[in-house]
N, C-alpha and C positions, 0 to 999 in steps of 0.2 A: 409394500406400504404398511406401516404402523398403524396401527389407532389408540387414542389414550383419551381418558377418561378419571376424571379426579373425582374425590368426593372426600367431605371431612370438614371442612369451611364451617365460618361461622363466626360467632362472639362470644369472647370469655374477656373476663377483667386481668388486669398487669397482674404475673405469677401464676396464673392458672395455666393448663395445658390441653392441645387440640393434639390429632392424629391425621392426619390426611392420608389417604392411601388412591392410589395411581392405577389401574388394571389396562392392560394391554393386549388389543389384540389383532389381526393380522399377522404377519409375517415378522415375527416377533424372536425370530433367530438370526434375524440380521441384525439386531440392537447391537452395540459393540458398548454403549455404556450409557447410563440411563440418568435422571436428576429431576431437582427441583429448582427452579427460578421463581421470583419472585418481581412483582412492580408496583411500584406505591405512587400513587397521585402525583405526577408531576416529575417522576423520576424515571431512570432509566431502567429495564429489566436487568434484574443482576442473579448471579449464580447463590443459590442457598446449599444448595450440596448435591453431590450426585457420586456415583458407587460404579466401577466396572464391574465388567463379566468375572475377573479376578477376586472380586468383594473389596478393590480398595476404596477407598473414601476419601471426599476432599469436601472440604467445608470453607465457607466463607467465615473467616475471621471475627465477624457479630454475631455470627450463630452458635462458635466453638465453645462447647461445655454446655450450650443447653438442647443444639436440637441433634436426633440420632436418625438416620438414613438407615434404612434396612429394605432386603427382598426376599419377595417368595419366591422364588424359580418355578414349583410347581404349580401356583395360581396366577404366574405371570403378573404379579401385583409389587409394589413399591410403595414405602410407608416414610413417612415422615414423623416421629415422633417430638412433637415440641412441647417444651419443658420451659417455667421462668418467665415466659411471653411477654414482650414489653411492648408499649403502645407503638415502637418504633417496628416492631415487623408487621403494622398493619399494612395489608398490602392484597394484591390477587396475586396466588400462586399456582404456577405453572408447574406440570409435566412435560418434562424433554425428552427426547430417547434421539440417540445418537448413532447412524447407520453407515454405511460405508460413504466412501466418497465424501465423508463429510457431512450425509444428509441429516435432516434434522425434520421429526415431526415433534408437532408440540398440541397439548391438552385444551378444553377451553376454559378451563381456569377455576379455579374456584378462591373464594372472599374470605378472607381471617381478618376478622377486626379485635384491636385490643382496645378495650378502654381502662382508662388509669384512674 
């Protein structure tokens, strides 16, 4: 079993930039591939980026060119760096980590608000 924990949230106005970073821990050698989700008021959770064990990267299409996913492997931590920020990604975002069989644990979320 995983355990995740986020921190980084918070308010910055439209073009400024937050950092969110993720720490994991449990049995954290089963992860096969790790991310960030995001859910805004009224909307469905949707995928913001997330990185395999390989270091590839997939991003969601409104975040490409401003937000960058990265990990530490030795602190077990994953980082979101967001760049640009528009009121549109205000939202709670999540940590996923992705384990066999398809399991899935996920973070309890932390609050990015942008105001414009």
């Amino acid at each position: 079993q995983v355990q995740l924990r986020e921190s980084g949230g918070g308010w910055v106005q439209a073009g400024g930039s937050l950092r969110l970073s993720c720490t994991a821990s449990g049995n954290t050698n089963s992860i096969n591939a790790i991310g960030w989700y995001r859910q805004a008021p009224g909307k469905q959770r949707e995928l913001v980026a997330a990185i395999s064990n390989g270091g590839t990267t997939n991003y969601a299409d409104s975040v490409k060119g401003r937000f960058t996913i990265s990990r530490d492997n030795a602190k077990n931590t994953l980082y979101l760096q967001m760049d640009s920020l528009k009121p549109e990604d205000t939202a709670v975002y999540y940590c996923n980590a992705e384990g066999p069989r398809g399991s899935r644990s996920w973070g309890q979320g932390t609050q990015v608000t942008v105001s414009s």
